[in-house]
C-alpha positions as CSV (number, residue, x, y, z in Angstrom):
1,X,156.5,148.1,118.5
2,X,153.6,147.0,120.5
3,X,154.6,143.2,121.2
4,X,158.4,143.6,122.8
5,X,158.2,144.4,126.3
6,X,157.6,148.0,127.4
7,X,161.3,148.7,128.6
8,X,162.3,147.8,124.6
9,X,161.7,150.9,122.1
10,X,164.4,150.7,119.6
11,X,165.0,148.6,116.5
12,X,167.7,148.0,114.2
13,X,166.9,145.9,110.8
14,X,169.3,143.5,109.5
15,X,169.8,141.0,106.6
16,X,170.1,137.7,108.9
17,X,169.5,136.6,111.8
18,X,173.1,135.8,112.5
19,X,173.8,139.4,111.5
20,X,171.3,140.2,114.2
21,X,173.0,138.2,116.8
22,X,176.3,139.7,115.7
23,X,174.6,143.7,116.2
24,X,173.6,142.6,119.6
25,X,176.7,141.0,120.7
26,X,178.5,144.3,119.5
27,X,175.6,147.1,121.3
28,X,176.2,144.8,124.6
29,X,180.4,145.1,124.6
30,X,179.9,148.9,123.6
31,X,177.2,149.4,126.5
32,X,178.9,147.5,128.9
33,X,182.8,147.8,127.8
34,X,183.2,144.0,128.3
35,X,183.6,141.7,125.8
36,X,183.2,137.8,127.3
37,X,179.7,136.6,126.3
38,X,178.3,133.5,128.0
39,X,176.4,131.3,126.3
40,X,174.9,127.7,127.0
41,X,175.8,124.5,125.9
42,X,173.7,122.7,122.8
43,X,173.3,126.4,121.7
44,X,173.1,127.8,118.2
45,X,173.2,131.5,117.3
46,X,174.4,131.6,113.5
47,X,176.9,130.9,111.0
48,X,178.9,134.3,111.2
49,X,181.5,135.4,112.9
50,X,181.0,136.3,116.4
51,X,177.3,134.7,116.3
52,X,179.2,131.3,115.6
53,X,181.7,131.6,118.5
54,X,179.0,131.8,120.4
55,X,177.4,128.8,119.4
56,X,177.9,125.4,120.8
57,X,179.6,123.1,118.1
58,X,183.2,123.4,117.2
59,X,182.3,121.2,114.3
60,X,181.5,124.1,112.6
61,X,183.8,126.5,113.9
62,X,187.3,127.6,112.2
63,X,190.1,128.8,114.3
64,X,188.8,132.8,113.4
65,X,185.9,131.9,115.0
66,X,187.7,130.6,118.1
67,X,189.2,134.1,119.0
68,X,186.2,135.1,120.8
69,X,185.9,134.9,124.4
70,X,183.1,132.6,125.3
71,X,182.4,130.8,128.3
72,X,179.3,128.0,127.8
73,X,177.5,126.8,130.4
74,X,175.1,123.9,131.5
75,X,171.6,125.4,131.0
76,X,169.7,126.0,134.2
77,X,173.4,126.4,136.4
78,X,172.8,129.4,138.3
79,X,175.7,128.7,140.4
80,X,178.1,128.5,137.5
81,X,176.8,131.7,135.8
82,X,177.2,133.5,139.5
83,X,180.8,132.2,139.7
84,X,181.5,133.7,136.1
85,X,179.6,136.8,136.2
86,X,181.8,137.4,139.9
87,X,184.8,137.6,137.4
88,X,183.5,140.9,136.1
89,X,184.4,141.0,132.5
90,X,181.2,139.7,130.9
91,X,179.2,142.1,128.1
92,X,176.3,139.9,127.7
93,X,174.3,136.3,128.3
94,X,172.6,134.8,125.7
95,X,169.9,132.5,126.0
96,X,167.4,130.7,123.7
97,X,164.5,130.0,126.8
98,X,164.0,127.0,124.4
99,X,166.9,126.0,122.3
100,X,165.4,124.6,119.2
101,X,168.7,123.1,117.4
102,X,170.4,121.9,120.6
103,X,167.3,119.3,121.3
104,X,164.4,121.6,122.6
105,X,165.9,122.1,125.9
106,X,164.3,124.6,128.0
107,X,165.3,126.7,130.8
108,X,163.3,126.5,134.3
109,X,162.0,130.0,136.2
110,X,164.0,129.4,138.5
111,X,167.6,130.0,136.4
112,X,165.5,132.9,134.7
113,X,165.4,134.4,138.2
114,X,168.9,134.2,139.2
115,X,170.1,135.2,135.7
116,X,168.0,138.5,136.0
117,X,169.6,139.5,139.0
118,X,172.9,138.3,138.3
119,X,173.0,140.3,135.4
120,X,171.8,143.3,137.2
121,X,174.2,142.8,140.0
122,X,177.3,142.6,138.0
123,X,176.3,144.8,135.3
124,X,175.9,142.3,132.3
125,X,173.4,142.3,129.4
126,X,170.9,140.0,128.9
127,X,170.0,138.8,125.2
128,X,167.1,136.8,124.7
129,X,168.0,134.8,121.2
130,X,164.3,134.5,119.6
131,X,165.1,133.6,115.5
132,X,164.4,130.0,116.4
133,X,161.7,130.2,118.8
134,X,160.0,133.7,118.2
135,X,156.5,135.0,116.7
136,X,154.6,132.3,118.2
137,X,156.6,129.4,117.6
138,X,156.1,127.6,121.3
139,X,152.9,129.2,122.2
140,X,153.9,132.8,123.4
141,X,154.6,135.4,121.0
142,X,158.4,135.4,122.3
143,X,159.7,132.4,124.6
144,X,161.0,134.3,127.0
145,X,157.4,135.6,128.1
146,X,156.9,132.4,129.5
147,X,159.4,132.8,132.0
148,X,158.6,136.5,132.5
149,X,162.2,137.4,131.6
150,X,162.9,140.8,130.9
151,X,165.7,140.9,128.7
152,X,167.7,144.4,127.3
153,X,167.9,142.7,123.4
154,X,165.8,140.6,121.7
155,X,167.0,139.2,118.4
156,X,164.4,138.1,115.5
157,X,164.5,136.7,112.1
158,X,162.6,134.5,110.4
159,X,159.4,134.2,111.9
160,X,158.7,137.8,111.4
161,X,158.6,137.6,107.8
162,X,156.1,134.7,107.8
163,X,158.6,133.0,105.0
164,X,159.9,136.3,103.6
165,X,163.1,137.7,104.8
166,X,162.8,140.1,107.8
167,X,165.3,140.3,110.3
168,X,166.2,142.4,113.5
169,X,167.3,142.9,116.9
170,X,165.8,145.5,119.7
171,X,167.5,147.3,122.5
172,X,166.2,148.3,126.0
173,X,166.3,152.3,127.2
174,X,167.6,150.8,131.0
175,X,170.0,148.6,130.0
176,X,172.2,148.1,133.0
């Protein structure tokens, strides 16, 4: 897979990129034995399950979907993600480095920063959410590569297939 970063060497195909989110949210609370995820407001990860919890409008949420345990916060708050990450119960952060249904927000280097070593330091994954803004989409081949962000998944979807359907998600060997 020669354009995911050299620490990522696995793959795992699925049928949407929700479904990709969901596989990534599920290898992080195995890996890690958490099961909190924190995610950032004006967010949006899919329509399923644990992909919707995760997502930033209750509009579309039903009270199954509310079951998860999800913490959002302001993008670009290191200070908040520090104080949540200190609680120690958190599987994974996911982050769109530019959030394409929430308004094209984008996160700064400096957030990137903190959230790589927060995540190191208290043992958290790190999924870099890539279905809206992957393959080219804001100049890079992935978003995060702007930033220089390292993270231990990467999901994918629809930019892969160039219009056909092609989705997956990709898993780090040193995930913490």
């Amino acid at each position: 897979f020669k354009v995911a970063p050299k620490n990522l060497s696995q793959v795992h195909l699925n049928n949407s990129g929700a479904e990709a989110m969901e596989n990534a949210l599920k290898l992080c609370s195995f890996h890690t034995n958490k099961k909190r995820i924190i995610s950032f407001k004006n967010s949006f990860h899919g329509r399923t399950s644990a992909a919707i919890a995760i997502t930033d409008n209750d509009n579309i949420k039903s009270p199954i979907n509310k079951q998860q345990k999800v913490t959002f916060l302001e993008l670009n708050d290191s200070k908040s993600l520090e104080e949540e990450l200190k609680k120690g119960d958190v599987c994974a952060i996911v982050i769109e480095c530019v959030q394409g249904v929430g308004g094209l927000d984008q996160v700064n280097e400096k957030f990137i920063d903190s959230l790589e070593k927060l995540s190191k330091k208290h043992k958290a994954c790190v999924i870099a959410d890539e279905v809206q803004s992957g393959f080219y989409r804001t100049g890079d081949f992935f978003s995060f590569e702007k930033f220089n962000l390292k993270p231990h998944v990467i999901t994918m979807a629809k930019g892969m297939g160039n219009g056909c359907l092609l989705y997956t998600s990709d898993a780090a060997d040193d995930t913490p």
